[in-house]
GUKOLGU-323290 format. One record per residue (C-alpha): x, z, y. Coordinates in steps of 0.02 Angstrom, whole numbers. Example, Ala and Ser with C-alpha at 12.3 -4.5 7.8 and 13.67 -1.06 7.14 Angstrom:
BEGIN
((615; 390; -225))
((684; 357; -53))
***
This chain:
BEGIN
((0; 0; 0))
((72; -49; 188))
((100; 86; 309))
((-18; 151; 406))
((-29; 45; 586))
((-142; 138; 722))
((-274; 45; 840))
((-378; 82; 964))
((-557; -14; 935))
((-633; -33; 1103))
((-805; -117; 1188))
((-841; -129; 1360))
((-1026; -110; 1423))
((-1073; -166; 1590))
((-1190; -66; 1696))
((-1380; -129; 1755))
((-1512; -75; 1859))
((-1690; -104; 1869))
((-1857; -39; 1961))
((-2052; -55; 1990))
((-2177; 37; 2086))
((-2230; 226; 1990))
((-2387; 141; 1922))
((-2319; -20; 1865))
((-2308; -8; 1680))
((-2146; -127; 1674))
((-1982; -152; 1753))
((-2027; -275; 1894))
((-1855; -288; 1978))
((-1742; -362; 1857))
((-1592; -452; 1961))
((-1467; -339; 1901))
((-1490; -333; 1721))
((-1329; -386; 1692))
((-1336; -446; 1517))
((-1455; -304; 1470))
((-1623; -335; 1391))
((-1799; -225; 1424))
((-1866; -181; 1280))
((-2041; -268; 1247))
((-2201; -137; 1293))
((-2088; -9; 1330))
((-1971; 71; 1495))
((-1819; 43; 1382))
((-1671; -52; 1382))
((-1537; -101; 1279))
((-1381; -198; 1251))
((-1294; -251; 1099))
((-1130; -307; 1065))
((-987; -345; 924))
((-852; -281; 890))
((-736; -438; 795))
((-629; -364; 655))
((-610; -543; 553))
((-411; -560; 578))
((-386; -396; 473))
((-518; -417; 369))
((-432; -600; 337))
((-271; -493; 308))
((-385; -374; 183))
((-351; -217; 297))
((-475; -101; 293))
((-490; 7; 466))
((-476; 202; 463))
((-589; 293; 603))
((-521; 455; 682))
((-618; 481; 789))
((-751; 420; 936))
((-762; 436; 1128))
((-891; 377; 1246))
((-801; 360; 1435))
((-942; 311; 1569))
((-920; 277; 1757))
((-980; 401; 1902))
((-1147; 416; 1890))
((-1330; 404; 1799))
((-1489; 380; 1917))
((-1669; 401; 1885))
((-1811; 421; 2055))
((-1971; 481; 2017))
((-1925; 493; 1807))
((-1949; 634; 1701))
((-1780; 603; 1614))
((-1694; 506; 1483))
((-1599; 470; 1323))
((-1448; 389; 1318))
((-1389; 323; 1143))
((-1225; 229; 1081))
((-1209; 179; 905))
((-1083; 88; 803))
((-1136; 17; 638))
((-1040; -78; 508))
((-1217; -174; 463))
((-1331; -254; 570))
((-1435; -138; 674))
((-1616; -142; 691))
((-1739; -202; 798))
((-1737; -122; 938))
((-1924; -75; 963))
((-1888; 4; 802))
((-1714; 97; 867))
((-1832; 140; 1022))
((-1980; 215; 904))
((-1816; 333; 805))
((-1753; 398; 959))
((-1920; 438; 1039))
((-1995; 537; 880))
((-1813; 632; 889))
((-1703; 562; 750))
((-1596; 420; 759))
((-1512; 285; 652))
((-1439; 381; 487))
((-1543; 513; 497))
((-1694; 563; 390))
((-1832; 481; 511))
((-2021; 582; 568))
((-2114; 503; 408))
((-1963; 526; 276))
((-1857; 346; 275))
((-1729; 275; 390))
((-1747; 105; 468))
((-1669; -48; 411))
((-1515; -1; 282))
((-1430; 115; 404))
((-1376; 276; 328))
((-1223; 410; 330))
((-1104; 267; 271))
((-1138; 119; 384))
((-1173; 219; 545))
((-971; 259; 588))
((-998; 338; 752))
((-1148; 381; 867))
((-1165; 490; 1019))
((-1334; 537; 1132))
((-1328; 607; 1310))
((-1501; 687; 1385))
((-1504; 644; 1555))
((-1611; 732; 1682))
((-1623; 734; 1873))
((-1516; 843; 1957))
((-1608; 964; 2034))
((-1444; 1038; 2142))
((-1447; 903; 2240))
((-1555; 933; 2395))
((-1594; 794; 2450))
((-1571; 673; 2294))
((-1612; 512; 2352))
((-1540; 424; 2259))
((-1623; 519; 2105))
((-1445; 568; 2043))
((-1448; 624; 1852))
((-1331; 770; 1757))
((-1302; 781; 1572))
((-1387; 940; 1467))
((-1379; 897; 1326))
((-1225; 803; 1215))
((-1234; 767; 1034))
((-1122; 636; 898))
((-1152; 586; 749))
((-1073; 481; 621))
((-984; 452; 452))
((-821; 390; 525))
((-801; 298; 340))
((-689; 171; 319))
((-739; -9; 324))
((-662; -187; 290))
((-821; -270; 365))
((-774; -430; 484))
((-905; -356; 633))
((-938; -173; 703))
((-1114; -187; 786))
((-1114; -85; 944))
((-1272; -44; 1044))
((-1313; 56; 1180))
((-1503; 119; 1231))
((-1611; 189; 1365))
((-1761; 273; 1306))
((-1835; 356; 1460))
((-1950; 517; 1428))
((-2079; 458; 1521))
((-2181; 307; 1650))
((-2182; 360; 1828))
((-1992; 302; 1836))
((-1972; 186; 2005))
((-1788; 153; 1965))
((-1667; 171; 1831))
((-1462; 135; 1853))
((-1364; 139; 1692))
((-1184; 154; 1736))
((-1029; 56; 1663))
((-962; 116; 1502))
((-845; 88; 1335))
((-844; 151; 1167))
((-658; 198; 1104))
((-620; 219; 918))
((-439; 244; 874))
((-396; 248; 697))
((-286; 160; 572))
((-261; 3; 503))
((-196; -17; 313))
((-192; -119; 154))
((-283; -30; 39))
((-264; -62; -174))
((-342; -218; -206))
((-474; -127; -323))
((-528; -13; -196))
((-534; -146; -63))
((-640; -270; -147))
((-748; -121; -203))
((-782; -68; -16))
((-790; -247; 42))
((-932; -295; -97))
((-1020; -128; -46))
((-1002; -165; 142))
((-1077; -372; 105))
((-1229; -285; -17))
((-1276; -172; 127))
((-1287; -297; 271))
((-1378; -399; 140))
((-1510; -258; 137))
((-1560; -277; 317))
***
């Protein structure tokens, strides 16, 4: 087996911001998405992208998480909301939908986890999700005036196998699930998702057995 090599993985998410009137029951003002989506019926948004791991996996290196760090700019803002979720997620397979995602996260579980009515979504489970992380976001009530509708953080929590993988793509995804409807505008700040870890050759035996089990499980979604 080759020595050990350590990389950093790392995705860059822009920042976006979008508003309506208290009573409209969709984001109206949508200018600066910024290569984020709204979620269909819903206040959310989201934005998905790859992470490209093909040259190792052409080199049959399988990559070695140790670890996972969410760094965000300045600041969150909400006016007139009654809070938010904010979730990052990096999968090995395919993620789901994300009105389904959006449906996890508002009934309080999350990709991996043992959803309200018994089943996850989709094939995700301890194995394929290798890192997650959601911040609750509220408005900052020490600011006086906050016009702006500045948020803080309460509430931090990760999740996450950190398993190895030799899968070619890392899906990466980041959501907005806000608590409630009267928001008038909602600014997500930039961000990145750092994973450092190794890089290595494993056995051929073991390889091919973690690269067949990585192909049957996006297969499954």
């Amino acid at each position: 087996m080759e020595e050990d090599r350590e990389r950093i993985l790392r995705i860059e998410i822009p920042p976006c911001f979008v508003a309506k009137t208290a009573v409209q029951p969709e984001w109206t003002a949508l200018e600066s998405l910024n290569g984020w989506s709204v979620i269909p019926g819903t206040l959310g948004l989201v934005w998905d992208g790859t992470i490209d791991l093909s040259g190792y996996a052409r080199d049959y290196k399988t990559f070695y998480p140790n670890g996972g760090v969410v760094q965000e700019g300045p600041f969150s803002s909400e006016i007139a909301g009654g809070g938010s979720i904010v979730y990052y997620v990096v999968s090995s397979t395919p993620l789901s939908d994300p009105i389904e995602m959006f449906a996890e996260l508002a009934v309080r579980s999350a990709p991996g986890f043992i959803a309200l009515f018994g089943a996850t979504v989709n094939a995700q489970n301890w194995n394929t999700v290798l890192f997650a992380e959601s911040h609750l976001l509220v408005t900052n009530a020490n600011i006086i005036p906050n016009p702006n509708g500045i948020q803080q953080t309460i509430d931090v929590r990760q999740s996450g196998s950190l398993s190895p993988t030799a899968a070619e793509v890392l899906y990466v995804r980041k959501m907005i699930v806000p608590l409630v409807t009267s928001q008038e505008t909602l600014g997500v700040p930039s961000s990145r998702i750092v994973l450092p870890g190794t890089m290595n050759q494993e056995p051929e035996l073991e390889y091919m057995m973690r690269l067949a089990r990585s192909v049957e499980l996006a297969n499954q979604v």
